[in-house]
FIBA-877225 format. One record per residue (C-alpha): residue number from 1; residue in one letter; x, y, z. Coordinates in nm, 2 decimals, padded with zeros to 4 digits. Each point is the difference from the previous one (the first is absolute). Example, Ala and Ser with C-alpha at 12.3 -4.5 7.8 and 13.67 -1.06 7.14 Angstrom:
residues 2
SITE   lopa   zalum        u        v        w
SITE      1       a    01.23   -00.45    00.78
SITE      2       s    00.14    00.34   -00.07
//
This chain:
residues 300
SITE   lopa   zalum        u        v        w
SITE      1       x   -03.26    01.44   -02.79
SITE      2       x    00.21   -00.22   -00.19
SITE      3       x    00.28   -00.21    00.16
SITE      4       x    00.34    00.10   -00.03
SITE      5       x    00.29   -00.23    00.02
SITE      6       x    00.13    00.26    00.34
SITE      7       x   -00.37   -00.08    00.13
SITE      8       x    00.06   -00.37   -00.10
SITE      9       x    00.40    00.01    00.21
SITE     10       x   -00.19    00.20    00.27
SITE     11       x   -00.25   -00.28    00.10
SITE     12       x    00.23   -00.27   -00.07
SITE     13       x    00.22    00.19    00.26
SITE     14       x   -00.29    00.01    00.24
SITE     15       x   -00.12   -00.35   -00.03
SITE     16       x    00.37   -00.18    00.02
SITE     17       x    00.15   -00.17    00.29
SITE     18       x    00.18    00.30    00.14
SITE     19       x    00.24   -00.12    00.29
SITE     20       x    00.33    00.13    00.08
SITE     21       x    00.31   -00.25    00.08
SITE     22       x    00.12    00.00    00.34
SITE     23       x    00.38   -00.14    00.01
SITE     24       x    00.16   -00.12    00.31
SITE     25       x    00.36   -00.15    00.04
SITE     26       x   -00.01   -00.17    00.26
SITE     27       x   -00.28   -00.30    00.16
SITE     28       x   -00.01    00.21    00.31
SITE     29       x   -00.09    00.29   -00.21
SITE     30       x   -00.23   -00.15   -00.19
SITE     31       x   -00.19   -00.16    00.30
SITE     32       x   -00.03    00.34    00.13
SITE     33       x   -00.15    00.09   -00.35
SITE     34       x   -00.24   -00.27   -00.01
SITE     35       x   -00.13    00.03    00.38
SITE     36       x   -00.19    00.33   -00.15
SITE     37       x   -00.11   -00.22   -00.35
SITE     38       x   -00.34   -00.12   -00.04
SITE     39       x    00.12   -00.24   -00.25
SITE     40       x   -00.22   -00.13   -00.32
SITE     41       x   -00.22   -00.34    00.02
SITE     42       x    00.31   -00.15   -00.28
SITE     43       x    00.24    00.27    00.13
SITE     44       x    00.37   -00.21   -00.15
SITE     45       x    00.13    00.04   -00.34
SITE     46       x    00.35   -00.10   -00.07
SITE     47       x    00.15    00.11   -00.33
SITE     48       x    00.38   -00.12   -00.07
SITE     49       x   -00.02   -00.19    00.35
SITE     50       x   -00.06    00.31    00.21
SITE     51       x   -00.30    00.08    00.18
SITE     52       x   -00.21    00.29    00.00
SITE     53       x   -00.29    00.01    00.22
SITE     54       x   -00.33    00.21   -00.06
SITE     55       x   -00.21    00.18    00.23
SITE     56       x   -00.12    00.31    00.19
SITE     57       x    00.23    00.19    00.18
SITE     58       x   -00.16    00.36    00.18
SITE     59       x   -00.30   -00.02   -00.24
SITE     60       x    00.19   -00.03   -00.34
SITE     61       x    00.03   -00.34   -00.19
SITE     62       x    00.41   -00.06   -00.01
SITE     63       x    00.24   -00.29   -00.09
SITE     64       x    00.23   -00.05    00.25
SITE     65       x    00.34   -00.18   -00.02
SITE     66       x    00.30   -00.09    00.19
SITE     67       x    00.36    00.10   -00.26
SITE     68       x    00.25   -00.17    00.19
SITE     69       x    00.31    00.17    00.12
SITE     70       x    00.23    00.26   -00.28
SITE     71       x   -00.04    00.18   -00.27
SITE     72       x    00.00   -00.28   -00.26
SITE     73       x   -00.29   -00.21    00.20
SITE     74       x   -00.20    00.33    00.01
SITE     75       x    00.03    00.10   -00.36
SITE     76       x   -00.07   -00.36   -00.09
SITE     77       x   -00.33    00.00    00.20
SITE     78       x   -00.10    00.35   -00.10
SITE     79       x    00.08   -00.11   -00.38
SITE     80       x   -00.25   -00.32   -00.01
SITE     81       x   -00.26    00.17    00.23
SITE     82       x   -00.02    00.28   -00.27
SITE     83       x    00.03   -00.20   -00.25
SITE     84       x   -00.23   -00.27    00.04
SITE     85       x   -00.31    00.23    00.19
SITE     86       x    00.05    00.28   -00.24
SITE     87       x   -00.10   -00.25   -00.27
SITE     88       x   -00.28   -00.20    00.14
SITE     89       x   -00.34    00.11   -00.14
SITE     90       x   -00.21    00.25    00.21
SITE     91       x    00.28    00.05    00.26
SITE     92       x    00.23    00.34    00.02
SITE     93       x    00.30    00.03    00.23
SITE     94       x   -00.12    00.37    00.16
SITE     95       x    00.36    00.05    00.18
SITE     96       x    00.30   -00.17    00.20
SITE     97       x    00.04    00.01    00.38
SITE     98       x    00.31   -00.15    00.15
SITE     99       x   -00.05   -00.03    00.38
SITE    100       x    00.30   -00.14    00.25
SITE    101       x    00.23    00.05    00.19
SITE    102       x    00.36    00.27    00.01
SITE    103       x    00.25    00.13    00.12
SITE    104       x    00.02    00.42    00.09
SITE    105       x    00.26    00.21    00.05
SITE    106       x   -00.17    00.32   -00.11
SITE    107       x   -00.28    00.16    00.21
SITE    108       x   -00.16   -00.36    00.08
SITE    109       x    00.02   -00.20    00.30
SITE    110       x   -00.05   -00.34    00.06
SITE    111       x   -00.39   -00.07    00.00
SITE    112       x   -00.08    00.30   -00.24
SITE    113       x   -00.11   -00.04   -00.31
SITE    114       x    00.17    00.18   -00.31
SITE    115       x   -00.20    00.06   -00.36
SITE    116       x    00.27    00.20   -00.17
SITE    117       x   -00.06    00.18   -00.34
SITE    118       x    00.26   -00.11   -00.17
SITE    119       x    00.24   -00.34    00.02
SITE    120       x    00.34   -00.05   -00.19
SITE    121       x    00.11   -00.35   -00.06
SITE    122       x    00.41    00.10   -00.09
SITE    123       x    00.08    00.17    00.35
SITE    124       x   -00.14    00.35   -00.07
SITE    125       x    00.17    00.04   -00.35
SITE    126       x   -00.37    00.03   -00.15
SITE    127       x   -00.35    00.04    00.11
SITE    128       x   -00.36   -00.12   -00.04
SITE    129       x   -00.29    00.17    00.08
SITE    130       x   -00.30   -00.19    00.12
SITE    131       x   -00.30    00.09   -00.13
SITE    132       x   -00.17    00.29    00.15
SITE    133       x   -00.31   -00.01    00.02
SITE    134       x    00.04   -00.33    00.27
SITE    135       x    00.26    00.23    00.14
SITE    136       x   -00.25    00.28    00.09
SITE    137       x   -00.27   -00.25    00.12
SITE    138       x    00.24   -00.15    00.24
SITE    139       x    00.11    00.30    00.14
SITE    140       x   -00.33    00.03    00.06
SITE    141       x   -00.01   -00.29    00.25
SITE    142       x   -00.07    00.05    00.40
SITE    143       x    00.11   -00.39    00.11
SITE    144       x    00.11   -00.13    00.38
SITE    145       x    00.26   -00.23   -00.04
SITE    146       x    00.06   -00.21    00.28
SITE    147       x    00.31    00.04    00.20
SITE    148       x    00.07   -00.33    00.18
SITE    149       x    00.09   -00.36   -00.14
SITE    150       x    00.22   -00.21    00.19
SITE    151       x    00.12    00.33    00.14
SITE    152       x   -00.17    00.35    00.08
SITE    153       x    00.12    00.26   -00.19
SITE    154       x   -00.07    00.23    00.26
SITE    155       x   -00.09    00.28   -00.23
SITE    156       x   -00.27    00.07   -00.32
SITE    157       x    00.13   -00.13   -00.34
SITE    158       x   -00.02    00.24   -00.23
SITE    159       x   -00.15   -00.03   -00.41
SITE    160       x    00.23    00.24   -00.17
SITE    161       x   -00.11    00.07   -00.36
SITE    162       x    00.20    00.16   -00.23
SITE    163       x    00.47   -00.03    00.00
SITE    164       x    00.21   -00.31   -00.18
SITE    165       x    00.02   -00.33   -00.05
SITE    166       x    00.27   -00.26   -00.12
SITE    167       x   -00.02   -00.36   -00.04
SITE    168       x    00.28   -00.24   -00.11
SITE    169       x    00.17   -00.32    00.06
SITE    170       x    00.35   -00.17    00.01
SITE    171       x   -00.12   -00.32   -00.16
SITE    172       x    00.22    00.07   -00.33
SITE    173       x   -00.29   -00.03   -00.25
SITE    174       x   -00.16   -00.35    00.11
SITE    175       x   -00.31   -00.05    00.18
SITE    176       x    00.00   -00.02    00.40
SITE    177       x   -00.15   -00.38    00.07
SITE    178       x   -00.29   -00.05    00.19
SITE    179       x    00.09   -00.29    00.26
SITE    180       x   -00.31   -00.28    00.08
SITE    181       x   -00.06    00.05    00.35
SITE    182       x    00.17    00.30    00.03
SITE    183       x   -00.25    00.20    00.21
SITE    184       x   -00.12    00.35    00.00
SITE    185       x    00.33    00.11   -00.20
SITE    186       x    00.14   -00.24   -00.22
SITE    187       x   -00.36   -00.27   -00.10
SITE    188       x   -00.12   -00.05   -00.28
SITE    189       x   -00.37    00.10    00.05
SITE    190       x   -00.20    00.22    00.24
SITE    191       x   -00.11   -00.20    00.33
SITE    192       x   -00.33    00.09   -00.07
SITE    193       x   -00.01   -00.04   -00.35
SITE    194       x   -00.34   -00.18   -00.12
SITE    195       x    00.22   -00.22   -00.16
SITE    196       x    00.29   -00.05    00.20
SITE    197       x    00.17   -00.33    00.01
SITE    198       x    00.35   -00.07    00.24
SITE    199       x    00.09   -00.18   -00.30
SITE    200       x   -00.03    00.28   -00.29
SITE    201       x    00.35    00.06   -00.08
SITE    202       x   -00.01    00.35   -00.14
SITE    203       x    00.28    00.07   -00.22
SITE    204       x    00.27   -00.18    00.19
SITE    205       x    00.08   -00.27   -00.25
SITE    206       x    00.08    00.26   -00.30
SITE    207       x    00.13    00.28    00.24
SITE    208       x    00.23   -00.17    00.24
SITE    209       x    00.30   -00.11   -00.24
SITE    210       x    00.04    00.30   -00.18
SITE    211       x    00.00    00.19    00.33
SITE    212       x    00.24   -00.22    00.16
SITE    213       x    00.22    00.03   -00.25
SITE    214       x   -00.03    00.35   -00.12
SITE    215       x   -00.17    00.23    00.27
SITE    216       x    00.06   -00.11    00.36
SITE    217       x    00.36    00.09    00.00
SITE    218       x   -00.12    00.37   -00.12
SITE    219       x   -00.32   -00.05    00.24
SITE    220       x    00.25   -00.01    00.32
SITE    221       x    00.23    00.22   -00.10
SITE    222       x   -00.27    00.26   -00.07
SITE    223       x   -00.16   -00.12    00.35
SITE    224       x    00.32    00.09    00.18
SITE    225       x    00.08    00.34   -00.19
SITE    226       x   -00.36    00.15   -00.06
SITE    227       x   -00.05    00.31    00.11
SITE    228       x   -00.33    00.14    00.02
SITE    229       x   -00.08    00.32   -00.20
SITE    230       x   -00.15    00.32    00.12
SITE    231       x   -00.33   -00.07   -00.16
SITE    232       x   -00.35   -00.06    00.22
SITE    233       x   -00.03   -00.38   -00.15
SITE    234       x    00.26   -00.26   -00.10
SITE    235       x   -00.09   -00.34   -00.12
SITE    236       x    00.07   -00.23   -00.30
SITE    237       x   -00.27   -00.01   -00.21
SITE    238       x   -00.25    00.31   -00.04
SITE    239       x    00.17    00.13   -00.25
SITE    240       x    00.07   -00.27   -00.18
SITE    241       x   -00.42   -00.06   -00.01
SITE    242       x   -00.03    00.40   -00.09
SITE    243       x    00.21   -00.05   -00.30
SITE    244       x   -00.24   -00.28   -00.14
SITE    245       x   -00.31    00.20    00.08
SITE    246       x    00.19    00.27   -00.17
SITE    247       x    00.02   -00.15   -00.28
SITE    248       x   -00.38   -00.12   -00.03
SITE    249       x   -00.08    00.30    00.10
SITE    250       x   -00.19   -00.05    00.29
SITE    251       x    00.04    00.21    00.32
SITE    252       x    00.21   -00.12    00.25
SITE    253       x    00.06    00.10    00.39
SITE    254       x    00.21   -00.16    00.23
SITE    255       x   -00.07   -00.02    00.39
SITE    256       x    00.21   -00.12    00.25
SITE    257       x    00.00   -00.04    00.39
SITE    258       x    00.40    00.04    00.16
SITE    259       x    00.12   -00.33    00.16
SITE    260       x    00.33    00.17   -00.02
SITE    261       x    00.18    00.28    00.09
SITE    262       x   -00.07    00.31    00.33
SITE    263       x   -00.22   -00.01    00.26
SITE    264       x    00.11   -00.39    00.13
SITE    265       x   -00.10   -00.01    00.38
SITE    266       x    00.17   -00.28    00.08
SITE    267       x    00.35    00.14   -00.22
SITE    268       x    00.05   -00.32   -00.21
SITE    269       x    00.35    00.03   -00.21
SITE    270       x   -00.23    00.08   -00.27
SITE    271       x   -00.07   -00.28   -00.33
SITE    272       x   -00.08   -00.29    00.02
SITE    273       x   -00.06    00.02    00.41
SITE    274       x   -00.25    00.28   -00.03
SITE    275       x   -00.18   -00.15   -00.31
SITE    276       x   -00.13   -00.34    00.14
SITE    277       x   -00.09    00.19    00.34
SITE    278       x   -00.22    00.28   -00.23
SITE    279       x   -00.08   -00.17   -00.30
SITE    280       x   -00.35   -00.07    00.09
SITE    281       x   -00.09    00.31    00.14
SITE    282       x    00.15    00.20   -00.30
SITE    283       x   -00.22   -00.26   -00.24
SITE    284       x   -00.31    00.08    00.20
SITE    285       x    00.05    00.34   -00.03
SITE    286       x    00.07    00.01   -00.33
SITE    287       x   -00.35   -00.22   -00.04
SITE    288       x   -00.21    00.26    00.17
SITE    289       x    00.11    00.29   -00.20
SITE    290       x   -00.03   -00.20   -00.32
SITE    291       x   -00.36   -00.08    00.11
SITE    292       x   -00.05    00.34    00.06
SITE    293       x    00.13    00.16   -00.29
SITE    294       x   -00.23   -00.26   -00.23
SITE    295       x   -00.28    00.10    00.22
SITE    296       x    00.07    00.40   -00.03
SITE    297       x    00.13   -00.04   -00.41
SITE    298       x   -00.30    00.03   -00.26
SITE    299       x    00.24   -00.15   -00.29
SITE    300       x    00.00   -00.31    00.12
//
């Protein structure tokens, strides 16, 4: 039978690279990512001074990388990820995952995780589907999630599949800086990035002067007036990533574990206090159902 040029697409499909790009935010979450990675021999590539590292994660070749805080930072590192691996020969960009942390106010409690079907990115006005065939296969999932960190829950977390989403940030525009030695929230690099150096400055020296001068006034104020909507996951950068993969179209789900919101044992005034006490437990749990859903998913 003669080759067509479908038969010709087909195998090249087959014999590519496949992976999908796992995004975190934050190093913490990102450490919880690559805890579960079985990362390549040469796993570091750095394209426009960000780094993307490549791997295994629940059986399925990925790239993971760590966005930085805000929407602009995530669309930036969505942006060159896609457009840099989505060019290289014999590689193909299967999907996006972005995997952190949130806030809930909807039907999720602190320690559940939230994979919502649809996210808006301009406080409900409009909405954006995920793509649903990872939507199905997730809500497919039978995960434990732990329920203890620096404090015990006292109670099973819940995956809750399905409901809203929002991201956004106060940052006027400008790009959140990374700060060199800023921990598990605010550094430049993963902890246990292959590559990591206390030194690597991230994008402090371009970000901090515009945001000093035209987004931490509107970071503050937005800090002391937020108000959470009534959606299962809030964050500042999932939608921001969806709108890139949107526009590549590659297929895009979000999953986040709540740092934030009901269920607090201890009855912390709420954000910040509640984030640094959860934080890790919400990344963890947002790490074992995004190993999980790779696992279960036959796209990826």
């Amino acid at each position: 039978m003669p080759t067509t040029n479908e038969t010709m697409v087909a195998e090249s499909a087959v014999e590519s690279d496949q992976r999908t790009l796992v995004l975190t935010a934050l190093p913490a979450e990102a450490d919880a990512i690559l805890a579960r990675t079985m990362l390549d021999d040469r796993p570091a590539v750095i394209v426009d001074r960000r780094h993307y590292y490549l791997g295994c994660l629940g059986g399925k070749k990925v790239i993971v990388a760590m966005t930085g805080i805000g929407m602009v930072n995530a669309t930036d590192a969505t942006e060159t990820a896609l457009a840099h691996f989505t060019t290289q020969p014999g590689m193909l960009v299967r999907a996006v995952v972005f995997a952190g942390v949130a806030g809930g106010s909807g039907r999720t409690r602190i320690g559940d995780v939230a994979i919502p079907a649809r996210w808006s990115a301009d406080n409900a006005t409009t909405w954006h589907a995920v793509d649903p065939e990872m939507l199905a296969a997730a809500g497919d999932l039978a995960v434990e999630l732990r329920n203890a960190g620096r404090v015990d829950l006292k109670r099973e977390p819940r995956l809750h599949v399905g409901g809203d989403g929002g991201s956004g940030d106060n940052n006027n525009g400008v790009a959140f800086p990374t700060i060199p030695f800023g921990g598990t929230v605010f550094g430049t690099q993963p902890r246990t990035a292959p590559d990591f150096s206390p030194l690597h400055a991230g994008n402090f020296l371009e970000a901090i002067g515009p945001f000093l001068v035209r987004g931490l006034i509107s970071n503050v104020r937005g800090f002391v007036t937020a108000a959470s909507p009534p959606v299962d996951a809030v964050d500042q950068e999932t939608a921001a990533a969806q709108m890139v993969a949107d526009a590549y179209g590659v297929p895009f789900l979000g999953i986040r574990g709540m740092s934030d919101g009901p269920g607090d044992p201890l009855n912390l005034p709420g954000f910040p206090f509640s984030f640094f006490v959860y934080k890790r437990l919400a990344s963890d749990n947002a790490a074992i159902v995004t190993e999980a859903f790779l696992q279960h998913w036959d796209g990826a």
